[in-house]
C-alpha positions in Angstrom: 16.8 21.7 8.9 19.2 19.3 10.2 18.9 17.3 13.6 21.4 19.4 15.5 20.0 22.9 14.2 16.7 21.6 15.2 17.3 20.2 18.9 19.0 23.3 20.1 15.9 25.7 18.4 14.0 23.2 20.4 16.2 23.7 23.5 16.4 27.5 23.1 12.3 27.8 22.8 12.4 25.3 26.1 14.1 27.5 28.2 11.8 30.7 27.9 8.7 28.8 28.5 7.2 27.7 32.1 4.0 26.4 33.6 1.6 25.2 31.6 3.3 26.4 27.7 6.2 24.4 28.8 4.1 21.3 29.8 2.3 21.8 26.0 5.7 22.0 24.8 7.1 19.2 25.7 4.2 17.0 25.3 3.8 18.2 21.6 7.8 17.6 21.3 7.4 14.2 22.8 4.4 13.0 20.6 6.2 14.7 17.3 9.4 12.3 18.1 7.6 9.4 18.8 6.1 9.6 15.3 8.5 10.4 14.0 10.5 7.3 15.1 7.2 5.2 14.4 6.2 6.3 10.9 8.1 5.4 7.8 7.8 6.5 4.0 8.5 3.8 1.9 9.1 3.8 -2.1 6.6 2.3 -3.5 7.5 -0.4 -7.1 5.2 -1.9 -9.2 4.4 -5.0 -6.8 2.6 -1.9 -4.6 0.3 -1.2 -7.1 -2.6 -2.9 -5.1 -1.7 -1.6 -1.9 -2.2 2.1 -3.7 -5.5 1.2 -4.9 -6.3 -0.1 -1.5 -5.2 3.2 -0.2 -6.7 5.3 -2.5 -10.3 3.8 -2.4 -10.3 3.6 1.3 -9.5 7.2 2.0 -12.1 8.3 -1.3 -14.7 7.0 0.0 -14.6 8.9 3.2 -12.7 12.2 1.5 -15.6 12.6 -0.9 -18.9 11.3 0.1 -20.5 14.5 0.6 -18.8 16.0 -2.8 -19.0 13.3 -5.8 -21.6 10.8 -6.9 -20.9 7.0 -6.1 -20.7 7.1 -9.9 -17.6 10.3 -10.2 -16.2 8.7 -7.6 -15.7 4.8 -9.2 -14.5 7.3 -12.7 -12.5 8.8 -11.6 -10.9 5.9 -9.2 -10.5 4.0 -12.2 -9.0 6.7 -14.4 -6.7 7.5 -11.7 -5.9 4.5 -10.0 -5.2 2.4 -12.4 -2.6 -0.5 -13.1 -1.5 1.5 -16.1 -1.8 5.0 -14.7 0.0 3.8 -11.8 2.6 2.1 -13.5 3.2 5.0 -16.2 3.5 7.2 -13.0 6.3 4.8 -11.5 8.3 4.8 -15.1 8.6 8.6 -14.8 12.3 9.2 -12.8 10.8 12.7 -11.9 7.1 11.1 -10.2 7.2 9.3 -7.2 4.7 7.5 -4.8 5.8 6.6 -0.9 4.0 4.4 1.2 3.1 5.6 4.6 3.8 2.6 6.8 3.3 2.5 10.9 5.0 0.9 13.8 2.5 -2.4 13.4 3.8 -2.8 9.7 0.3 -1.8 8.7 0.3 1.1 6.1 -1.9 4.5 7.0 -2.3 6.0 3.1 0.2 6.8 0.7 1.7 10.1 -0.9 2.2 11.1 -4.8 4.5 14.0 -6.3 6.4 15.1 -9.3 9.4 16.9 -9.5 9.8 19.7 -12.3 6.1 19.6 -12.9 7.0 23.4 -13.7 10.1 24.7 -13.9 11.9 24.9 -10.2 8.6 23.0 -9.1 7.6 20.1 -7.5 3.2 19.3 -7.5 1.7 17.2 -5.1 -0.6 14.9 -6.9 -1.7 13.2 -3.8 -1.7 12.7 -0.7 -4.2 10.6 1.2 -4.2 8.9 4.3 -7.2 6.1 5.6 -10.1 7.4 7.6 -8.7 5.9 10.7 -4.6 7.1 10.4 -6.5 10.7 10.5 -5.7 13.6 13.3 -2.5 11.8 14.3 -0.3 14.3 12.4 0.5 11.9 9.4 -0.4 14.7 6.8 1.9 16.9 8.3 5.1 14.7 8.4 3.7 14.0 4.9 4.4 17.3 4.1 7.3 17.8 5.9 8.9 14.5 4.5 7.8 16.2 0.8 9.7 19.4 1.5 12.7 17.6 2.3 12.3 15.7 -0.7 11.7 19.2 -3.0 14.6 20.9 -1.0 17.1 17.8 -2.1 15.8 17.9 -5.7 16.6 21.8 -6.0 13.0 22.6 -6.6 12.0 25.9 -5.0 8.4 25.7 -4.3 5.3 23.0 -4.1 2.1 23.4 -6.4 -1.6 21.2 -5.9 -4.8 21.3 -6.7 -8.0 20.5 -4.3 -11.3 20.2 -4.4 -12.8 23.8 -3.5 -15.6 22.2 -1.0 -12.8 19.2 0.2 -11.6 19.9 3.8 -8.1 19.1 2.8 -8.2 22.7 1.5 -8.5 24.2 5.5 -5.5 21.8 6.1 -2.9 23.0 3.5 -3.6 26.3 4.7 -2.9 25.7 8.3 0.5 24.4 6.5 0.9 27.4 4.8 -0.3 27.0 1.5 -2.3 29.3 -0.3 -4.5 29.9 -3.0 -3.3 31.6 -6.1 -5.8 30.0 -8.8 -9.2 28.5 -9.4 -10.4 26.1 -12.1 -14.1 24.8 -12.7 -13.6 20.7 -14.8 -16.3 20.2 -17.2 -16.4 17.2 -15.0 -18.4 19.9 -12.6 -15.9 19.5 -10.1 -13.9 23.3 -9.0 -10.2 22.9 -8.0 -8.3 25.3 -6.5 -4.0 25.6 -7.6 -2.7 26.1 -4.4 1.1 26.8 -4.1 3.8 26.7 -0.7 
């Protein structure tokens, strides 16, 4: 949706609402714009490689402490995370990771897709964001920023997996994603294929 298309939706809803709705409104306008303006999705090279792992262990440790072992947890950060994981991710033109930077410079997680995972679709290997960036709408510009990507690509829909007992699950689905498949790892771990 382009700027224009989306001020004057903005400005149309505006106009019917009064009282209280319209005070909610324009507060939840005002704080969407002003992250907007703050937050910025940078691609992330090789040299970024740290920051990732940085990232990625921060946010695990808090993500999954009530669902895998300290010990599934360092696996499966050092399967994923890796220099050379990372780095065969970053020589693929379809895969691509973005930083998630704030207004101090400082950098709240990070966010990981592939285009043409599937024919005319994009998956969302990761998205995670560190304990303290969290409940400030980040994961929803996230996705938001990701559709825009998909949509310029010429991709027609978004696929992931999550954990089944992960609250990141209630999230997609307040962003409408839903469920369409279930998979138990021999790792003991069940994922759910959720798709936009």
């Amino acid at each position: 949706m382009d700027c224009k298309y989306r001020i004057e939706s903005y400005y149309s809803l505006f106009k019917i609402l009064s009282g209280e709705k319209l005070r909610l409104f324009t507060f939840l306008m005002i704080k969407h714009f002003i992250l907007i303006q703050i937050m910025k999705f940078i691609q992330a090279t090789e040299n970024d490689i740290p920051l990732i792992q940085n990232l990625a262990r921060r946010s695990w440790e808090k993500a999954y402490a009530d669902i895998l072992s300290v010990e599934q947890m360092e696996y499966m950060l050092s399967e994923m995370y890796s220099e050379t994981e990372i780095k065969k991710h970053l020589l693929n033109p379809d895969y691509h990771y973005y930083l998630i930077q704030n207004d101090d410079l400082s950098y709240d997680g990070f966010i990981g897709y592939e285009h043409n995972y599937e024919e005319n679709s994009t998956k969302l290997h990761r998205i995670y964001l560190v304990p303290e960036s969290k409940g400030k709408g980040l994961g929803k510009s996230a996705l938001q920023f990701l559709n825009q990507k998909v949509s310029e690509n010429g991709n027609h829909r978004i696929i992931l997996n999550v954990n089944k007992n992960n609250a990141a699950r209630n999230f997609y689905e307040s962003q409408g994603y839903r469920v369409y498949d279930e998979a138990f790892l021999t790792s003991g771990t069940d994922l759910l294929w959720m798709i936009t």
